[in-house]
MMTF fields as JSON, N, C-alpha, C and O atoms, coordinates in Angstrom:
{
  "mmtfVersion": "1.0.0",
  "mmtfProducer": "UNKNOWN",
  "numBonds": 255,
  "numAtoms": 256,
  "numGroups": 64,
  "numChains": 1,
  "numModels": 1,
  "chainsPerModel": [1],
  "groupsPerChain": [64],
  "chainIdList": ["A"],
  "bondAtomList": [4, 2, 8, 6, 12, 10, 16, 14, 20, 18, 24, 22, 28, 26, 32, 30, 36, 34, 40, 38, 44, 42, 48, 46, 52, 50, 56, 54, 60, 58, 64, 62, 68, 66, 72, 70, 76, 74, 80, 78, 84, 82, 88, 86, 92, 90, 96, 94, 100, 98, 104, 102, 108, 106, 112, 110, 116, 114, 120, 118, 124, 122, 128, 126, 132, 130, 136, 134, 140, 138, 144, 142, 148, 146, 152, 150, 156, 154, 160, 158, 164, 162, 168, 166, 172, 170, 176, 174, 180, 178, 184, 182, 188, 186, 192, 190, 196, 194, 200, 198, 204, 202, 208, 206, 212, 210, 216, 214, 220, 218, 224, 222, 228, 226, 232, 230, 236, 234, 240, 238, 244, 242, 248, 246, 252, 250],
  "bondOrderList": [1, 1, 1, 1, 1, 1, 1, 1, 1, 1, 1, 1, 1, 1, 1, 1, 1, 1, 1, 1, 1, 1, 1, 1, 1, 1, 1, 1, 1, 1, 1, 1, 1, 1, 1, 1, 1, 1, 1, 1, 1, 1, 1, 1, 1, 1, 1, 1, 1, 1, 1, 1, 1, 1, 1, 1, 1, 1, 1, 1, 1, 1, 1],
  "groupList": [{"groupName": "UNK", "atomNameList": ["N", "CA", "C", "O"], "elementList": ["N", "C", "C", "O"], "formalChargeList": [0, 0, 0, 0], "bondAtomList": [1, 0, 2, 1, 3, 2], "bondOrderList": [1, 1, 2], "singleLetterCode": "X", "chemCompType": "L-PEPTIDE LINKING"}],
  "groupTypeList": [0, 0, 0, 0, 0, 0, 0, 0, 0, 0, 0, 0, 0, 0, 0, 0, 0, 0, 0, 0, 0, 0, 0, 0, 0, 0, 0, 0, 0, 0, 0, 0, 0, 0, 0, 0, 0, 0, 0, 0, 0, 0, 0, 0, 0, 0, 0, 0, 0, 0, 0, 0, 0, 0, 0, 0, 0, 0, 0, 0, 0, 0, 0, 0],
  "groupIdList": [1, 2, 3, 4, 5, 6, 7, 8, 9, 10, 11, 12, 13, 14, 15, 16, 17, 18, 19, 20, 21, 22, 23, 24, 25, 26, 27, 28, 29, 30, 31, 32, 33, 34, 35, 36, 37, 38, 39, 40, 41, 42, 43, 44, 45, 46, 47, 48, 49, 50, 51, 52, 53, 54, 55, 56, 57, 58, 59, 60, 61, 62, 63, 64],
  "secStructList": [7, 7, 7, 7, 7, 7, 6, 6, 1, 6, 6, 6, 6, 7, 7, 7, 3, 3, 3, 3, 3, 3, 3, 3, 6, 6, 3, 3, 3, 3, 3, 3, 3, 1, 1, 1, 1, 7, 3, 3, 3, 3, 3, 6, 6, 6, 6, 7, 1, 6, 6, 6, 6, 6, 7, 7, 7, 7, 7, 7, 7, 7, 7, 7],
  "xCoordList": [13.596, 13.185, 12.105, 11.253, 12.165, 11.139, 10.007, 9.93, 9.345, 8.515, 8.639, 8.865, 8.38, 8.02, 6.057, 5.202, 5.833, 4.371, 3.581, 2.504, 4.7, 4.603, 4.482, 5.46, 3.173, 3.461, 4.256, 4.684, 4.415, 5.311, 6.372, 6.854, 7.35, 8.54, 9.103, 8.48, 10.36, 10.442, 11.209, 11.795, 10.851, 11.161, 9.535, 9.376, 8.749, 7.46, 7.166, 7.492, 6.603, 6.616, 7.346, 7.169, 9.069, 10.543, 10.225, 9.551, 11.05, 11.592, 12.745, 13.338, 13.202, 14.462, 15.432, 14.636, 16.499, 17.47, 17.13, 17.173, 16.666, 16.405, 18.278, 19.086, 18.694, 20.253, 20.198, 20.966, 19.1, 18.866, 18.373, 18.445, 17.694, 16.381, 17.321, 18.067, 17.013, 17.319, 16.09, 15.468, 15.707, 15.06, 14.959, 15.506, 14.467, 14.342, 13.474, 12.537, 13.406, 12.704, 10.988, 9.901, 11.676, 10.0, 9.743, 9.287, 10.353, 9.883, 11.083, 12.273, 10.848, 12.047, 12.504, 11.961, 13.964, 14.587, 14.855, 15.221, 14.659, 15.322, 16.247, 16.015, 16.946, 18.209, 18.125, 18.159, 18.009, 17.865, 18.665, 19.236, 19.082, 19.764, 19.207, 18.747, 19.407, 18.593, 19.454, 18.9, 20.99, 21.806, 22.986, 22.895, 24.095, 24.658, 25.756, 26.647, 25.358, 26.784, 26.184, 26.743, 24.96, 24.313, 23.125, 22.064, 23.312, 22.102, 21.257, 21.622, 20.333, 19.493, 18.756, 18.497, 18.248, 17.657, 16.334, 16.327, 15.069, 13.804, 12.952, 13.206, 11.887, 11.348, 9.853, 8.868, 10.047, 9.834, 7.967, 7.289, 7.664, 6.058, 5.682, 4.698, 6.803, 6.892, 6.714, 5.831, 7.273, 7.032, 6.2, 6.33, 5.204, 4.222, 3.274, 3.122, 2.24, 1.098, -0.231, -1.067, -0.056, -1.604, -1.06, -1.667, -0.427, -0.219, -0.336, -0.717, 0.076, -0.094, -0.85, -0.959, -1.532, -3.197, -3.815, -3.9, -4.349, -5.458, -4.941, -5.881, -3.714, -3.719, -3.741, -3.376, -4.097, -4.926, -3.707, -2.909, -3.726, -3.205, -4.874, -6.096, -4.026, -5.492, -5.067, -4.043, -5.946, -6.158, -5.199, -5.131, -4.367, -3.044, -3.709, -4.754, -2.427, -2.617, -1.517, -0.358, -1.733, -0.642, 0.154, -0.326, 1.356, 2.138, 2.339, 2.706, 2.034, 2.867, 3.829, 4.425],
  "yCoordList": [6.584, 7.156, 6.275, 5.715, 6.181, 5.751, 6.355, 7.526, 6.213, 6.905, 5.695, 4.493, 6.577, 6.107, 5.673, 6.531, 4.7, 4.498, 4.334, 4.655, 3.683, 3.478, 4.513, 4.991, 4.865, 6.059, 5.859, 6.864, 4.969, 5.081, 5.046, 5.074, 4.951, 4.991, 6.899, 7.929, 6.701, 7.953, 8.931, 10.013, 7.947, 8.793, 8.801, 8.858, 8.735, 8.526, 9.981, 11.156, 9.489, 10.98, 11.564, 12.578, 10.726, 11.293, 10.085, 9.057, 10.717, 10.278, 10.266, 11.303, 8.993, 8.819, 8.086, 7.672, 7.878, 6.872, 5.682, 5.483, 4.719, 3.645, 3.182, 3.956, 1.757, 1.796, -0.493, -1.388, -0.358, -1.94, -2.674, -2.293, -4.136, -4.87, -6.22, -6.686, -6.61, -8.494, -8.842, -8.418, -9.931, -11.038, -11.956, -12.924, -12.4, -12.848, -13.871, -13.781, -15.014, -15.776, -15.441, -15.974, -14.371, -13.677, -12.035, -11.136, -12.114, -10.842, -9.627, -9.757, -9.05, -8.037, -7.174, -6.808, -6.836, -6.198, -4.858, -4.886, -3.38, -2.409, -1.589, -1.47, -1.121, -0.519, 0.662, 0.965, 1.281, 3.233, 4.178, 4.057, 5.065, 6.123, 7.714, 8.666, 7.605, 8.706, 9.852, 10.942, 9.805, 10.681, 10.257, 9.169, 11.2, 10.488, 9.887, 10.207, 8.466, 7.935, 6.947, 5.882, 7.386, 6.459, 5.908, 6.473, 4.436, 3.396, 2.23, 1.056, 2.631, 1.672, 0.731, 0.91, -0.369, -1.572, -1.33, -1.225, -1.198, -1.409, -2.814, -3.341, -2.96, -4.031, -3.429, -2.824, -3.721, -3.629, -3.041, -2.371, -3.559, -3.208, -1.902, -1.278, -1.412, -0.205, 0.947, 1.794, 0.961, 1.442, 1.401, 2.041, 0.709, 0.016, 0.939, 0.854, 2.174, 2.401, 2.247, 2.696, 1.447, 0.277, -0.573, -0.324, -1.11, -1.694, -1.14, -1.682, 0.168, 0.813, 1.595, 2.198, 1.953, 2.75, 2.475, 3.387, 1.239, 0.937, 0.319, -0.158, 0.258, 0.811, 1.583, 2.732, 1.283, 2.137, 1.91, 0.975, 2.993, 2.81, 1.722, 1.848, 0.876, 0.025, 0.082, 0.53, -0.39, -0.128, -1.099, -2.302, -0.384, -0.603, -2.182, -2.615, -2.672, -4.392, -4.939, -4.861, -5.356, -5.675, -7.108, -8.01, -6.933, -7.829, -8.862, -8.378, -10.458, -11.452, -11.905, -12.654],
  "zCoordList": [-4.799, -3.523, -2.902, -3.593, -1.692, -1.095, -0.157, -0.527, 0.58, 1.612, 2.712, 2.577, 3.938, 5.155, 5.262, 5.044, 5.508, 5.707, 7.132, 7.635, 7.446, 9.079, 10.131, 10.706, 10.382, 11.463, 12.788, 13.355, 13.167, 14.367, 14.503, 15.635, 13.068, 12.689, 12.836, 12.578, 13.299, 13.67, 12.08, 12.035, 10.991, 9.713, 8.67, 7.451, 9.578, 8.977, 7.779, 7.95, 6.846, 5.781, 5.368, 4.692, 5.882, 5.228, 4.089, 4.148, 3.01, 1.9, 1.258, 0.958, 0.965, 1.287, -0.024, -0.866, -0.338, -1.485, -0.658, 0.556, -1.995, -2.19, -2.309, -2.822, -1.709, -1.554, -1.902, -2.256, -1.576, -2.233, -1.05, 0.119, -1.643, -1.083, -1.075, -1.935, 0.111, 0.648, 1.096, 2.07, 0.014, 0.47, 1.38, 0.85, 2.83, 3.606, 3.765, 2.971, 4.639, 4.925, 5.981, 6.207, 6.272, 7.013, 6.756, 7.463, 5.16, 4.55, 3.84, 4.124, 3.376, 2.624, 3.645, 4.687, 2.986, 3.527, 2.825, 1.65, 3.629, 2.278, 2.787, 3.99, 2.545, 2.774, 2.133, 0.941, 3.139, 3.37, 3.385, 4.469, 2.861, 2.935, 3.611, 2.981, 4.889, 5.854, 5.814, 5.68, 5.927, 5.752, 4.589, 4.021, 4.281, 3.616, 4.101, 4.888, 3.125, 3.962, 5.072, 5.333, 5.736, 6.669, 6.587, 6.852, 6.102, 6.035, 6.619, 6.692, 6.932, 7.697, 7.196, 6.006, 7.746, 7.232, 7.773, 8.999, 7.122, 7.585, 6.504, 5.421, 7.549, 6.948, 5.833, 6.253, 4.793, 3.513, 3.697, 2.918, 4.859, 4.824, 5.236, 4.837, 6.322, 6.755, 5.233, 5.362, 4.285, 3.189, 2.385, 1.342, 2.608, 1.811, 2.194, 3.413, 1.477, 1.685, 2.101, 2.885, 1.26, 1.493, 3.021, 4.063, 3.021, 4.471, 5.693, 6.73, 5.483, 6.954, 6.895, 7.962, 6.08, 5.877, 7.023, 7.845, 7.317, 7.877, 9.408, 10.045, 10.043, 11.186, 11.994, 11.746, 13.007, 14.294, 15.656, 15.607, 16.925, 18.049, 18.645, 18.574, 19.111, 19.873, 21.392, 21.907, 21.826, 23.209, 23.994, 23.74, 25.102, 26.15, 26.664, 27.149, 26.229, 26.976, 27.814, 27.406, 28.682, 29.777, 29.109, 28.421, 29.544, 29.066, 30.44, 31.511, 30.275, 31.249, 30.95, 31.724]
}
C-alpha cells in the first residue's frame, strides 16, 4: 500500500495498491491502483512523507 503525500493531489490521504515502480531519468515512477482495474502513474515524491511535509501554498506569481 501506499499513501498520498502531496496535498494538492486530488488522492491526497487516499491509500492505495502498490502495482510497481519505473525508474526514470528525472526520477521514479509508481504505478497506482485507485480503482480496480484502474492505474495511474504518479511521480514517486508525491508519496514520500518527508518530501511534502514541508511545503507551503506561496504567494500568486504572474506568469510571462
Amino acid at each position: 500500500m501506499v499513501e498520498f503525500h502531496y496535498r494538492w493531489h486530488p488522492y491526497y490521504g487516499g491509500r492505495f495498491r502498490h502495482e510497481g515502480r519505473e525508474d526514470r531519468a528525472n526520477g521514479s515512477i509508481i504505478r497506482v491502483e485507485i480503482r480496480p482495474g484502474e492505474i495511474i502513474q504518479v511521480a514517486e515524491w508525491m508519496l514520500d512523507r518527508a518530501f511534502c511535509a514541508d511545503m507551503e501554498m506561496g504567494e500568486p506569481r504572474a506568469l510571462r
